[in-house]
Legacy VTK file of the C-alpha trace (Angstrom):
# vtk DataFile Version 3.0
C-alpha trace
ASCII
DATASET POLYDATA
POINTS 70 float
199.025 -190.414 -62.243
199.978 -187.362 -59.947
202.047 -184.125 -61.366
204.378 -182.161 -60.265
203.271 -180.083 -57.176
202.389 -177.237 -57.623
202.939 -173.155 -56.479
199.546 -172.787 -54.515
198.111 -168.653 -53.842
195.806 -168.622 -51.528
193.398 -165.508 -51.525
191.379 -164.700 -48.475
189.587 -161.946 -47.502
186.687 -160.654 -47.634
183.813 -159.775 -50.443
186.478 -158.392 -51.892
188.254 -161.304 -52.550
185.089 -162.956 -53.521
184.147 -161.074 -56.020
187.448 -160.787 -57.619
186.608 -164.224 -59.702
184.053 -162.663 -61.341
184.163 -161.635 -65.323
187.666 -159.664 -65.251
187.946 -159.442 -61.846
192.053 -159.706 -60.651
191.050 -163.384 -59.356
189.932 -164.215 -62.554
193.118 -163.050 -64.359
195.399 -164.173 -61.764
193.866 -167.719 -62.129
194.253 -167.772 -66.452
197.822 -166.271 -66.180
198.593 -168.704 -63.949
196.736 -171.620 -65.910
198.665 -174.978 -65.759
201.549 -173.102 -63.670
199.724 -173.199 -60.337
196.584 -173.388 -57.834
194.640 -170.352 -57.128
192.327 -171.539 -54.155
189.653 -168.889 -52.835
188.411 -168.004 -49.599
186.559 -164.917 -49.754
183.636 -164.021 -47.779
180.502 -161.288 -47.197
180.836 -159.126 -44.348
184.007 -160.783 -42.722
186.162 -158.360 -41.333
189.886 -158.801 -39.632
188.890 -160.208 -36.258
186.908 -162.762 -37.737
189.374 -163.958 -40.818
192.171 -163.965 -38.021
190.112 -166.664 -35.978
189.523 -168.795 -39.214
193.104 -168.407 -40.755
194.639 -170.690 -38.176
192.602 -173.543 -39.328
192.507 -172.434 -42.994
196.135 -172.817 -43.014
196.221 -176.463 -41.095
193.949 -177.345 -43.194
196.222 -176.078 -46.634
199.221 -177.996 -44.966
197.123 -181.020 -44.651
195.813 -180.819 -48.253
199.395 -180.337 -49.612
201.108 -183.189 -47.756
198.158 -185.578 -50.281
LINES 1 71
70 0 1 2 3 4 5 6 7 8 9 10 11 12 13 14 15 16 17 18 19 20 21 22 23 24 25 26 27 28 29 30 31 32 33 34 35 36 37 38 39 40 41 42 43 44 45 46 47 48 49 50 51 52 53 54 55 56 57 58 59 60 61 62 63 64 65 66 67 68 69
């Protein structure tokens, strides 16, 4: 059985972003006050900077539409 859908953040970025799930980090508290209320989904990455996460949010995003059309 499917639920409801679901409010969906998407967090992307760099290590930044990556290391904000760790113990305390603002991914990790973003992700338990939103527990059950929505998807946190994270795509943070080492030594990315804005030229490069402008290439790859094009198909990050095609690929988010795709995901939430399932």
């Amino acid at each position: 059985m499917v639920g409801p859908v679901r409010p969906q953040f998407f967090l992307f970025g760099s290590s930044i972003v990556q290391l904000s799930f760790s113990n305390g980090g603002w991914g990790a508290i973003l992700a338990d006050v939103y527990a059950r209320k929505a998807d946190i989904l994270l795509r943070g990455y080492y030594g990315w900077n804005s030229r490069r996460a402008l290439e790859c949010s094009i198909v990050f995003s095609q690929r988010m539409n795709l995901i939430s059309l399932h």
